[in-house]
C-alpha positions in Angstrom: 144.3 77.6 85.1 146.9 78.9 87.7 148.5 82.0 88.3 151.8 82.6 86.2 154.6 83.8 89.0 156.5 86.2 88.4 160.6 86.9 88.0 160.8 87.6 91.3 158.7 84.6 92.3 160.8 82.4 90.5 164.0 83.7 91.5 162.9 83.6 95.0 161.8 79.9 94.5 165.2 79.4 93.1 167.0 80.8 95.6 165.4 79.0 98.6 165.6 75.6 97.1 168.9 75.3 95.2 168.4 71.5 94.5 165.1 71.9 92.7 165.5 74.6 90.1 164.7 72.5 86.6 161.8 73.7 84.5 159.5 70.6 85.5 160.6 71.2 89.6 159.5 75.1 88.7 156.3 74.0 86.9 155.3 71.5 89.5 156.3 73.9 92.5 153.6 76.8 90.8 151.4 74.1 89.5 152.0 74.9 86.0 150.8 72.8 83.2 149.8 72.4 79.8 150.0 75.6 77.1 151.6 78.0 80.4 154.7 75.9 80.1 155.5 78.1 77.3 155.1 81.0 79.3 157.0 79.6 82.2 159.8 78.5 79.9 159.4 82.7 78.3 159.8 83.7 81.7 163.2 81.3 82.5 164.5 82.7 79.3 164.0 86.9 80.2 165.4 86.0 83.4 168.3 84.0 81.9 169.1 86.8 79.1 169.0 89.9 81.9 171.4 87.9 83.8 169.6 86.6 86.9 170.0 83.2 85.9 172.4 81.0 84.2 171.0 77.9 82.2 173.2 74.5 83.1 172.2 71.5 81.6 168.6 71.3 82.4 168.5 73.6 85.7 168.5 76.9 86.0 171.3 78.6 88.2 173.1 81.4 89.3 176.7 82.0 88.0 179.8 82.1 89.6 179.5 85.8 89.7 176.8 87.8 90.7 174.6 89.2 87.6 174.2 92.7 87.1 170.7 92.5 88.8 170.7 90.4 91.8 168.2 89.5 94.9 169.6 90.2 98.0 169.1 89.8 102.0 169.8 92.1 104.2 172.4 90.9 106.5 173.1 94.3 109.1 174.6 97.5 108.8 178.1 98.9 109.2 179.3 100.9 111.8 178.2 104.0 110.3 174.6 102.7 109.5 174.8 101.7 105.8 173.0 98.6 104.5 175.1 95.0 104.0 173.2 92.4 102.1 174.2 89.1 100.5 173.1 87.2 97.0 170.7 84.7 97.3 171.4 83.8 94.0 174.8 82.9 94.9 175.7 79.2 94.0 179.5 79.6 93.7 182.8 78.3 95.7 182.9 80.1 99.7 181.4 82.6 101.5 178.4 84.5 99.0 180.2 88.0 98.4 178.9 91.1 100.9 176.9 93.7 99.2 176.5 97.7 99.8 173.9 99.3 99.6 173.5 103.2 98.4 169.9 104.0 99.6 168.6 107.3 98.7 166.9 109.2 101.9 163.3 108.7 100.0 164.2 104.8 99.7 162.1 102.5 102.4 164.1 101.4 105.9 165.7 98.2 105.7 165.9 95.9 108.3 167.9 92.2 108.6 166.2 89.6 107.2 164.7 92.0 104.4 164.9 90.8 100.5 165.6 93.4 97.6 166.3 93.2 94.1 169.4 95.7 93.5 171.3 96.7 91.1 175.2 95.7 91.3 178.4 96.9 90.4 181.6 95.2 91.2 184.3 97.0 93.2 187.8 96.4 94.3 190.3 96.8 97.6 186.6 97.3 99.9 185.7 94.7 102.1 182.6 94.6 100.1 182.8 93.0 96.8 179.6 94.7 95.7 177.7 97.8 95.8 174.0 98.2 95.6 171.3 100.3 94.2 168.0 99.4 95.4 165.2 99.0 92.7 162.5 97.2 94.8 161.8 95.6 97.8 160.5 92.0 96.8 157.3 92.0 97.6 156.3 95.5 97.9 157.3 95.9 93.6 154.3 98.8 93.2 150.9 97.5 91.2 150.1 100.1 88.9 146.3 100.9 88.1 144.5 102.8 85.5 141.2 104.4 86.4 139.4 107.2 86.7 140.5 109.7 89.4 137.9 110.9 92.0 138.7 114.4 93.6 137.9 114.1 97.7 138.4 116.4 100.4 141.7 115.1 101.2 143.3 113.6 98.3 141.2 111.7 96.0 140.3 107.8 94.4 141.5 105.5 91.7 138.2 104.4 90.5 139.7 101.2 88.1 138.7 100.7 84.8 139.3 96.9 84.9 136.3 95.1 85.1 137.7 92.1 87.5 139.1 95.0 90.3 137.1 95.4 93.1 138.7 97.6 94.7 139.2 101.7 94.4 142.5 102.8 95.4 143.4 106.1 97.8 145.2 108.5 96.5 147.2 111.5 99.6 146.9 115.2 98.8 150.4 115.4 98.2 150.1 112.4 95.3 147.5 113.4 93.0 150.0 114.7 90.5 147.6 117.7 89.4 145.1 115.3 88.3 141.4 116.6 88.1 137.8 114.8 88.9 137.2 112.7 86.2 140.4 112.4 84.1 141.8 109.0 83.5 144.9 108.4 85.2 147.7 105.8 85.9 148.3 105.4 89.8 151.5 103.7 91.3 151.0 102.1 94.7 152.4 103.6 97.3 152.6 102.0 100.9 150.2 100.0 102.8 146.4 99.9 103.1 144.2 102.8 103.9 141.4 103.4 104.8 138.4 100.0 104.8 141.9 97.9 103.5 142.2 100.0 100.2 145.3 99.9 98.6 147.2 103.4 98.6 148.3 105.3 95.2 150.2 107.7 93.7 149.1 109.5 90.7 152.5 108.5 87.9 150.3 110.2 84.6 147.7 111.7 83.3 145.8 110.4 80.6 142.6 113.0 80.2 138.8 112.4 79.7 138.0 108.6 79.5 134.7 109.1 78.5 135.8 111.6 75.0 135.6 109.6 71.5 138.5 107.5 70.7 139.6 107.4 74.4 138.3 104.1 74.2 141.3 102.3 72.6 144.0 104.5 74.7 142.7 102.5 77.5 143.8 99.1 76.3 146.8 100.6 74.4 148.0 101.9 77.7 146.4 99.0 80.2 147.8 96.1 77.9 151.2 97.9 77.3 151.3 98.3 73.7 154.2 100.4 72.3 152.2 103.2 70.3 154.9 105.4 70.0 157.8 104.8 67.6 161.0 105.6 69.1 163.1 109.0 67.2 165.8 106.0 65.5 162.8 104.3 64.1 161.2 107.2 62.8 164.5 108.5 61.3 165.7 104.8 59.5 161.6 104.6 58.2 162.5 107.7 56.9 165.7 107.2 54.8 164.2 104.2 53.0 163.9 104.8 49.3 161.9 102.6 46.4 163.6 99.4 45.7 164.8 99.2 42.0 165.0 96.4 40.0 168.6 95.2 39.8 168.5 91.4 39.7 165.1 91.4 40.9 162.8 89.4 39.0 161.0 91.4 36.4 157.1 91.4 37.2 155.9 94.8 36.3 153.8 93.7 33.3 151.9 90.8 35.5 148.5 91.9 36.6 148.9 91.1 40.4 145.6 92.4 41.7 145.3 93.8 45.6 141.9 93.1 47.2 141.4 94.2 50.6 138.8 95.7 52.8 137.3 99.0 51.0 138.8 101.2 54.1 142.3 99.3 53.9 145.1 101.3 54.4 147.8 99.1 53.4 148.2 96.6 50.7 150.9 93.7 51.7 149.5 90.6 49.0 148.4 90.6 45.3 147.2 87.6 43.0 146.7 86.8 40.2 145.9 82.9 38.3 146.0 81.6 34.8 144.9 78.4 33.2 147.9 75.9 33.4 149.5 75.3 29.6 150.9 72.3 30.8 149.7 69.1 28.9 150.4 66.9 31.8 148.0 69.5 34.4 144.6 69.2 31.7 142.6 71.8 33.8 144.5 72.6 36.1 146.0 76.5 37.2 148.8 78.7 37.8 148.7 80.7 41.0 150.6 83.9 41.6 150.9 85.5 45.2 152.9 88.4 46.1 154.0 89.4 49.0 155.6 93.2 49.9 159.6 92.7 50.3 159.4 93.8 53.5 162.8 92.1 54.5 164.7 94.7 52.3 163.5 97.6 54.6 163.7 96.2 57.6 167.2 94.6 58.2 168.2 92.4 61.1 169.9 94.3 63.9 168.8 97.8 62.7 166.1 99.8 65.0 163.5 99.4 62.9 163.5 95.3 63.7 164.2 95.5 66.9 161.1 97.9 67.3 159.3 95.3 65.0 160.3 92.1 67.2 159.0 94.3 70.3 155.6 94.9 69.1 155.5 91.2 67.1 152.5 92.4 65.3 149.8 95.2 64.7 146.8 96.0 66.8 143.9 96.4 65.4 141.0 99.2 67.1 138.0 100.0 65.3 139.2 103.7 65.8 143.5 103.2 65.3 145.7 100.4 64.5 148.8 100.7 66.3 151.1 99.1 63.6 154.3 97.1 63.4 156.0 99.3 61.5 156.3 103.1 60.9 153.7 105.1 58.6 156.7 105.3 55.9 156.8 101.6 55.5 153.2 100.1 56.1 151.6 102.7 54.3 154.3 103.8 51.5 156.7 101.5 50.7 156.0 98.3 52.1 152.2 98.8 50.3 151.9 97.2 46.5 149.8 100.2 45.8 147.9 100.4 42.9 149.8 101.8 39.5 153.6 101.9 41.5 156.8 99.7 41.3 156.6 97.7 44.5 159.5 95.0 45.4 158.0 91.9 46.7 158.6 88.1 47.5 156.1 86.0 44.8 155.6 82.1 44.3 154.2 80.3 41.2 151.9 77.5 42.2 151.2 74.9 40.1 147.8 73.3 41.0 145.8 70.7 39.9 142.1 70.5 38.4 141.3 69.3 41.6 143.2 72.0 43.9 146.2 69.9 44.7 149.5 71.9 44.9 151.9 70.5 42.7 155.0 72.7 43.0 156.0 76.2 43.8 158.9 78.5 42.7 159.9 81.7 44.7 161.2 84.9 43.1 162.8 88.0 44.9 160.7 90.5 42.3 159.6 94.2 41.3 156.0 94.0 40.7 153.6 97.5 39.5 149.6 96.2 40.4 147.1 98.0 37.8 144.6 97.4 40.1 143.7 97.9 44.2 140.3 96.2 44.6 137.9 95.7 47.6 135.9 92.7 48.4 132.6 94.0 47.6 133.6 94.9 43.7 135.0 92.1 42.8 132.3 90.1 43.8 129.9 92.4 42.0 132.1 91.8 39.3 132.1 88.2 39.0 128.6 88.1 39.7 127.7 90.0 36.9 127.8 93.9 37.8 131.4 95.0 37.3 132.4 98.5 37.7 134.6 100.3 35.4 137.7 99.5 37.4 136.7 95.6 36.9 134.9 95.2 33.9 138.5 95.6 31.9 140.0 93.0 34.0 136.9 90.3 34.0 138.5 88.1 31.0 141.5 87.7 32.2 142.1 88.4 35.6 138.9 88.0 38.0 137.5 85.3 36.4 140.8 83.0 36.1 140.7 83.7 39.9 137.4 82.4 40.8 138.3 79.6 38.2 141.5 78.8 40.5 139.4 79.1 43.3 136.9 76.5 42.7 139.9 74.4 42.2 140.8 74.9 46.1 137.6 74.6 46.8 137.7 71.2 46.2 140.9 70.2 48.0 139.4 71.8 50.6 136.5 69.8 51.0 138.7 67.0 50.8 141.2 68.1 53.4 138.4 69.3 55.4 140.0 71.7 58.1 137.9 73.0 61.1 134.2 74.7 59.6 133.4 76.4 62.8 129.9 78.4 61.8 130.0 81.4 64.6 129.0 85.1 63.0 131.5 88.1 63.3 130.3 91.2 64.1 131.9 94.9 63.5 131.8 98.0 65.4 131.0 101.0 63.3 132.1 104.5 64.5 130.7 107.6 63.6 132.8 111.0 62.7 133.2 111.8 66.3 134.0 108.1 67.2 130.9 107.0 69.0 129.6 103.9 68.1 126.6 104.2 65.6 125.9 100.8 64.8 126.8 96.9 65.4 127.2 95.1 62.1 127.6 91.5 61.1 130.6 90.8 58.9 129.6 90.0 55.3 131.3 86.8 54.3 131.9 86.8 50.3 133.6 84.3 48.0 135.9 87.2 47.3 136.9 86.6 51.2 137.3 83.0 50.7 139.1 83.2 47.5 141.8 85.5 49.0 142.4 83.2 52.1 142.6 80.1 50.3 145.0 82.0 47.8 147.2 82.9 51.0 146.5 79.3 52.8 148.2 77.8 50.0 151.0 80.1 49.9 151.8 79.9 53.7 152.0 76.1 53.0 154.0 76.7 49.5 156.5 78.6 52.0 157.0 76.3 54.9 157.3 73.1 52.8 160.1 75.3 50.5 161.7 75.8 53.6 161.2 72.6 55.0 162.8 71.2 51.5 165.7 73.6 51.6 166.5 72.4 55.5 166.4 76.0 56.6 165.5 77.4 59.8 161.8 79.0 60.1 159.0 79.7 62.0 155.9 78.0 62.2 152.8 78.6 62.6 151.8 75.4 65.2 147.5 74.6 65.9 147.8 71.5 68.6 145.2 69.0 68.5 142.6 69.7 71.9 143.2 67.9 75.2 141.7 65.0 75.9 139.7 67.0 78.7 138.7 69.3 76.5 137.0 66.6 73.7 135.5 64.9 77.0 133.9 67.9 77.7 132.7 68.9 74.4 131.5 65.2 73.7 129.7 65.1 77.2 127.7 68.4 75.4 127.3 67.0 72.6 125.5 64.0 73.8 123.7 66.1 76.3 122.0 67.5 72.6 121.5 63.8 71.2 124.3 64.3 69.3 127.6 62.2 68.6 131.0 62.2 68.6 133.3 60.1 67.4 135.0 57.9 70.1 138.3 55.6 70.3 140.3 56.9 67.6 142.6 59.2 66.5 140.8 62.6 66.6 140.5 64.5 62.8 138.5 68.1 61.7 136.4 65.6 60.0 134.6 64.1 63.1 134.6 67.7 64.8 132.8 68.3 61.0 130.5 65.5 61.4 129.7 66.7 64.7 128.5 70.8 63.3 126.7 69.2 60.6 124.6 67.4 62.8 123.8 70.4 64.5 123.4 72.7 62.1 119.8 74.3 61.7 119.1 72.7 65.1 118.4 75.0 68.3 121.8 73.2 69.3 123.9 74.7 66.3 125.3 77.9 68.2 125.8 75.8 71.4 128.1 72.7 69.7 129.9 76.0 67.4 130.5 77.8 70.7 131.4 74.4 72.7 133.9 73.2 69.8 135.8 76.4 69.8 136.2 76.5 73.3 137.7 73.4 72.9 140.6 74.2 70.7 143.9 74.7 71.7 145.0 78.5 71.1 147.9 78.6 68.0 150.8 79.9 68.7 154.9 80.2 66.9 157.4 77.5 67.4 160.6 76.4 65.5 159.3 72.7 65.9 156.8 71.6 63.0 154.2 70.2 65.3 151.4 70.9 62.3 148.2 72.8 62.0 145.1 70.8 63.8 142.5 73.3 62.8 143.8 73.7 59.4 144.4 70.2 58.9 147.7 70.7 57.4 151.1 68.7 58.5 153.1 72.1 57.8 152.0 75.9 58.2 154.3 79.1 58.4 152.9 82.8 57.9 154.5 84.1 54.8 151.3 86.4 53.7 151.7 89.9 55.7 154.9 90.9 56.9 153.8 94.3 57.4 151.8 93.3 60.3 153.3 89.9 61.5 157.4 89.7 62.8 156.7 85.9 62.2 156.1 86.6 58.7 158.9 88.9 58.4 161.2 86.0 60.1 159.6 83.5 57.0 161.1 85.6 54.6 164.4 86.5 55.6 164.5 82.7 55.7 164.0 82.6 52.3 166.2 84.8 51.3 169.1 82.9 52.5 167.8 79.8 51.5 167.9 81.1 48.0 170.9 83.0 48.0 169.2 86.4 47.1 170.9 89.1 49.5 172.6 89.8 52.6 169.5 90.4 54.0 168.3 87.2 54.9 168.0 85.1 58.6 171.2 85.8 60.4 173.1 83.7 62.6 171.7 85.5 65.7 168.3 85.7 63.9 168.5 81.6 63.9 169.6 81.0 67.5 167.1 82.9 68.9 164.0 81.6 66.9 163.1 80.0 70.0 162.8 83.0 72.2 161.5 85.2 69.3 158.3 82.4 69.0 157.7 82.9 72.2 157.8 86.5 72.2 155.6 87.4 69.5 152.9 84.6 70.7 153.0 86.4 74.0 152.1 89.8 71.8 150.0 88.2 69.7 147.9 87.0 72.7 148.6 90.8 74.2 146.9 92.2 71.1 143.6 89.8 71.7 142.9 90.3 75.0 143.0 94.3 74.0 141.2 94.4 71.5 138.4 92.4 73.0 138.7 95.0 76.1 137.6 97.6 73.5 135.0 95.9 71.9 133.4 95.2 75.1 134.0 99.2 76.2 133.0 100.3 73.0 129.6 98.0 73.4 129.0 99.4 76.6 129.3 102.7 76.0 126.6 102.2 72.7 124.1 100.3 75.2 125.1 102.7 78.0 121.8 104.7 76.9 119.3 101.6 76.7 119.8 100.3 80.4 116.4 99.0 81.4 115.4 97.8 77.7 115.1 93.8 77.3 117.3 91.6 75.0 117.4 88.4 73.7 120.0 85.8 73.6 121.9 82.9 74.6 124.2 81.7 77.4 127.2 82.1 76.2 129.5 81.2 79.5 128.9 79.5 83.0 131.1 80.4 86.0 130.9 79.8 89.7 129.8 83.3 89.9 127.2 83.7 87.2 126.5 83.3 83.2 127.3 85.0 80.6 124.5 85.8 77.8 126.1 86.5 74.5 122.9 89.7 73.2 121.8 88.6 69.9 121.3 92.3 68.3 125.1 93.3 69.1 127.1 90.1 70.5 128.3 91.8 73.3 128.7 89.7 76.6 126.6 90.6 80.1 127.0 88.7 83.6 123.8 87.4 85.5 125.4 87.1 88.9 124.5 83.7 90.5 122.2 85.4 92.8 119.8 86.6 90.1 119.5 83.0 88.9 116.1 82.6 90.9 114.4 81.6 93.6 116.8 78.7 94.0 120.4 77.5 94.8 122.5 76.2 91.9 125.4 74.8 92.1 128.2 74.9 89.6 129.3 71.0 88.5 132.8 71.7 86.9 133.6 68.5 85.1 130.8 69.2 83.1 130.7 73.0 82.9 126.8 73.7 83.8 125.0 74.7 86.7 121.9 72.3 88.1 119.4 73.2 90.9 119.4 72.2 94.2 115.9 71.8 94.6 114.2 71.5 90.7 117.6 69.8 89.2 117.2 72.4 86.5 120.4 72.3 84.6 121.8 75.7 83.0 124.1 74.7 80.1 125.8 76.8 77.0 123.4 77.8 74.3 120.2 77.8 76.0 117.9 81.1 75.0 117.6 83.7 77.4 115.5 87.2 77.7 117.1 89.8 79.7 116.9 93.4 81.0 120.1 95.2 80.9 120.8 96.4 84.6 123.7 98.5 84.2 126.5 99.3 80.9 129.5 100.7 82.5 131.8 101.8 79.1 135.0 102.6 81.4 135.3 99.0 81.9 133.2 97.7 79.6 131.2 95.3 81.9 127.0 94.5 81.5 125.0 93.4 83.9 122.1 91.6 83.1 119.2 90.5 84.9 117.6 87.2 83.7 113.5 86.7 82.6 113.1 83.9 80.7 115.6 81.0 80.1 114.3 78.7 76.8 110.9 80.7 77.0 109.8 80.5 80.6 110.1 83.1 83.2 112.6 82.6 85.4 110.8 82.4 89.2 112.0 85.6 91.2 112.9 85.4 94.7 116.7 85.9 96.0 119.1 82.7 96.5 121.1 83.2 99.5 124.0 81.9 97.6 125.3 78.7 95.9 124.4 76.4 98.7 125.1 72.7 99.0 123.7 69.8 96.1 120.8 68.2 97.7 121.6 65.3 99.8 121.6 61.9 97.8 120.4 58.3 98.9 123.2 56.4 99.9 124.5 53.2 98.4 123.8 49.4 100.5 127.3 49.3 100.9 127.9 53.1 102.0 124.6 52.7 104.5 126.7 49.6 106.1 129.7 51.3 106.4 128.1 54.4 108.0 126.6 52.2 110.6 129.7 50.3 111.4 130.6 53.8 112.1 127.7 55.1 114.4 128.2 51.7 116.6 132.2 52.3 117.2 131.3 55.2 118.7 
């Protein structure tokens, strides 16, 4: 996958070839394709709403006048020595108007011919149309890096804390900002190489001891750029909210909507609860409630509180912290349907058949009070026999209808069949003083399943309501894999003397087929692991392109508004298309769906990558004290570089470089995504078994490096590869022998 570019990239693209500036000419010029069009088209639109570029038709160009922010050239100097520069982002009628340019005495030299992005103001009666305030030069816009800082005699390192830098950075005397050996710091760049071609820094902040409990999460908070601070406005609005009050709220205070959550949840955004349907013409069938925290109602459009919610675009989730989407006052307080106090929410009725087909839904704006908040683990013991005293009162007649309604979706389920990927989570546990103490699997109860079926169906009850009511919404969008992609996994799958369906519309049922044939072989984690690799990653959209993995023509997030702006989006929807307040999806909410999908899939993706950056530091600061102990486990990834081996005892990930492969060259075959000998044809592929000593755990960055023993049971043969190498010469064909004899006479 190729590089994104960045704004100034693309403007500079832009500017030096005027008559190719449409998103394909863009796409094709950085080699762009598939999923990263979204990102490039992201990208088009930042630039378009800060004013470097104006949209026409389907290019993208400058307007008549010169935007606020602008890329320049410098064209000479005055008379007295100050810097001229014109727009290349000028498109209009004559000359492109002269710019100005104010440089501060600590701003870099400028010389003809050099490019800038400035800052412009407009003046009048000067025979410069512009003046200019220089932000960057393009091309020297500073990297910033966080590491560790390494006091020296003169000046000090940036040791990084990213696993994929190579690189420590310099830091002068004069720019270590009062940092001290060992504190974790964010560094600036500052002019050209140093020393052995490292990149020079300035210290910009101070971030203290990376290696101190908890630190851990700060890293990718700060790394990733996730807003963890709630601006004085938010805090302030959060703050003013009071308890919504019934007014012409539906009344469901005396329903028993039930909260069941996680036993260390701190926020409570759905309840259930089900009933056995009285209707003659639904013999067996149920009644489903599912309420949802009225979120909408403390968080308007255009107040500060959404536009801090639209910047974040969800919570983050640490095992130490959640950063969250909105303010303590709301997630925890008055957005949470707490157990014993009046709550106002967004509920649907669900009418459902014997046989877990949704019939119908009705949505209410309501005021709900739950009797009950429940975890997982107690309602399970409840329905299996053991109820506590907070359950037993509640068994008759409101766990057991749930379970009952359950079954029910059970069985539309299995029907529908959506994706059954079989691949074990684990959670990191953290001691009082946040170390890790131990590396659990996640217990998977029917009390899990029975909630996300319960909020399946009402994430489908709310897109098809909106779908019905022709309003605007956001969906939730799961694209069918690329035909590369089912090549691939197909190729694997035969490679294990399995099948997969061929020559026909692709469904979850063949990918199905496909893990049940594997399951309880030695194959089962490998077809798991190659299947979800294969999937396309879900994002928002405004479009209804369905839900692939879900197997579901239409899919919105209604279910947790408190931590999704999507969700939050959904429901303001439905409050305009129902006519219940003024609080709904504005005008300017609706015209800029668009951009606000792309947004919050672009944070949503943000908040992935960090978390699993702290999950792997957290897992290599636990194993940080076994280096030199043996694992087992499989192969879990396959680079030009190395492989990855997934350890069975805590899941965490560890590279074999290529050179630790053995006594042999192998070379990487990329259609097929394995590695084969040069010299036995041994081929490495995903999911084989693997013993391994743990060479080095370095928690700043959270890497593992792994040296490899035995691959499927057999020692791997020791001796160092001198690299890749080349594939072992092959016989040649009749006709390619001809050929290169015809070419050996001519000479």
């Amino acid at each position: 996958m190729n590089k994104l570019p960045t704004k100034d990239e693309v403007l500079t693209w832009i500017s030096d070839n005027p008559t190719l500036t449409s998103k394909r000419d863009i796409a094709k010029a950085f080699g762009i394709k598939g999923a990263q069009r979204i990102d490039l088209k992201r990208i088009l639109k930042e630039l378009e709403g800060e004013g470097h570029l104006q949209k026409r038709k389907k290019t993208y160009r400058d307007p008549d006048k010169l935007p606020p922010v602008s890329v320049l050239r410098v064209s000479g100097q005055t008379e007295d020595g100050d810097v001229l520069a014109v727009a290349l982002e000028w498109t209009g009628e004559g000359d492109a108007p002269t710019v100005l340019m104010h440089l501060k005495p600590s701003e870099p030299a400028m010389g003809k011919g050099d490019q800038l992005l400035a800052r412009l103001t407009e003046v009048q009666g000067e025979a410069h149309q512009y003046e200019g305030r220089l932000i960057r030069k393009i091309g020297t816009n500073p990297l910033r890096v966080l590491g560790v800082y390494r006091a020296g005699s003169d000046g000090g390192r940036i040791v990084p804390v990213d696993k994929g830098s190579q690189k420590d950075w310099l830091v002068g005397a004069n720019d270590t900002g009062g940092a001290k050996d060992g504190e974790l710091v964010e560094g600036e760049q500052s002019g050209p190489k140093g020393r052995m071609g490292l990149p020079r820094a300035r210290v910009v902040d101070r971030l203290g001891d990376p290696s101190a409990p908890r630190a851990v999460s700060l890293i990718a908070i700060h790394q990733h750029g996730i807003p963890d601070r709630f601006p004085d406005d938010v805090i302030a609005e959060a703050d003013a909210q009071k308890p919504a009050g019934l007014g012409k709220r539906v009344d469901l205070r005396d329903m028993p909507l039930i909260t069941i959550d996680p036993w260390d949840a701190r926020d409570h955004d759905d309840a259930c609860y089900a009933h056995a349907d009285d209707d003659p013409k639904n013999k067996g069938g149920h009644i489903i409630w599912v309420a949802i925290a009225d979120v909408a109602h403390h968080v308007r459009p255009g107040t500060a509180l959404d536009r801090e919610a639209r910047k974040r675009g969800n919570s983050t989730y640490f095992p130490d912290r959640v950063v969250p989407m909105l303010p303590d006052r709301l997630s925890g307080d008055l957005c949470s349907l707490h157990e014993g106090v009046e709550r106002a929410c967004i509920a649907v009725r669900m009418q459902v058949s014997s046989q877990g087909e949704k019939l119908g839904q009705k949505f209410v704006r309501g005021l709900m009070r739950s009797p009950a908040s429940l975890n997982y683990q107690e309602v399970q013991a409840a329905q299996d026999g053991d109820a506590n005293e907070k359950c037993a009162p509640l068994m008759a007649d409101v766990i057991a209808p749930l379970y009952a309604a359950y079954a029910a979706l059970v069985t539309a389920r299995n029907n529908r069949q959506p994706l059954e990927l079989d691949l074990p989570e684990r959670k990191i546990v953290l001691s009082e003083e946040g170390r890790v103490s131990s590396v659990d699997y996640t217990e998977r109860l029917d009390a899990h399943r029975l909630i996300e079926e319960f909020m399946v169906l009402a994430n489908v009850a709310a897109a098809e309501e909106l779908i019905a009511r022709k309003s605007a919404q956001l969906f939730r969008v799961h694209e069918e894999p690329s035909v590369e992609k089912l090549e691939a996994l197909r190729e694997v799958a035969q490679a294990s003397g399995l099948t997969l369906a061929k020559g026909q519309v692709l469904k979850t049922s063949h990918l199905n087929r496909l893990l049940a044939q594997a399951e309880g072989t030695d194959e089962d984690e490998l077809i798991n692991m190659s299947t979800l690799r294969a999937m396309t990653q879900a994002y928002y959209a405004r479009e209804n392109f369905s839900h692939f993995g879900l197997a579901l023509k239409a899919y919105s997030h209604f279910t947790s508004p408190i931590r999704r702006y999507a969700d939050l989006i959904v429901h303001r929807a439905l409050i305009s298309a129902h006519g219940w307040g003024d609080d709904g999806l504005t005008a300017q909410d609706e015209a800029g769906l668009e951009e606000t999908a792309q947004h919050i899939s672009e944070t949503e993706r943000r908040s992935m990558v960090a978390e699993r950056d702290t999950n792997d530091r957290y897992l290599a600061s636990y194993l940080n004290e076994r280096v030199g102990n043996e694992f087992t486990g499989k192969i879990s990834g396959i680079t030009r570089f190395g492989v990855f081996v997934k350890l069975d005892e805590t899941g965490a990930d560890g590279l074999v470089p290529m050179r630790d492969l053995g006594n042999e060259y192998f070379n990487y075959v990329e259609d097929r995504g394995i590695l084969v000998g040069s010299r036995s044809r041994r081929e490495i592929t995903l999911g084989l078994r693997a013993k391994v000593r743990l060479r080095e755990a370095a928690p700043v960055t959270g890497g593992l490096g792994l040296e490899l023993l035995e691959l499927e049971g057999k020692p791997v043969a020791k001796g160092q590869s001198r690299g890749r190498g080349k594939p072992p010469k092959r016989k040649l064909s009749a006709s390619k022998k001809k050929a290169a004899k015809v070419k050996r006479n001519r000479k």
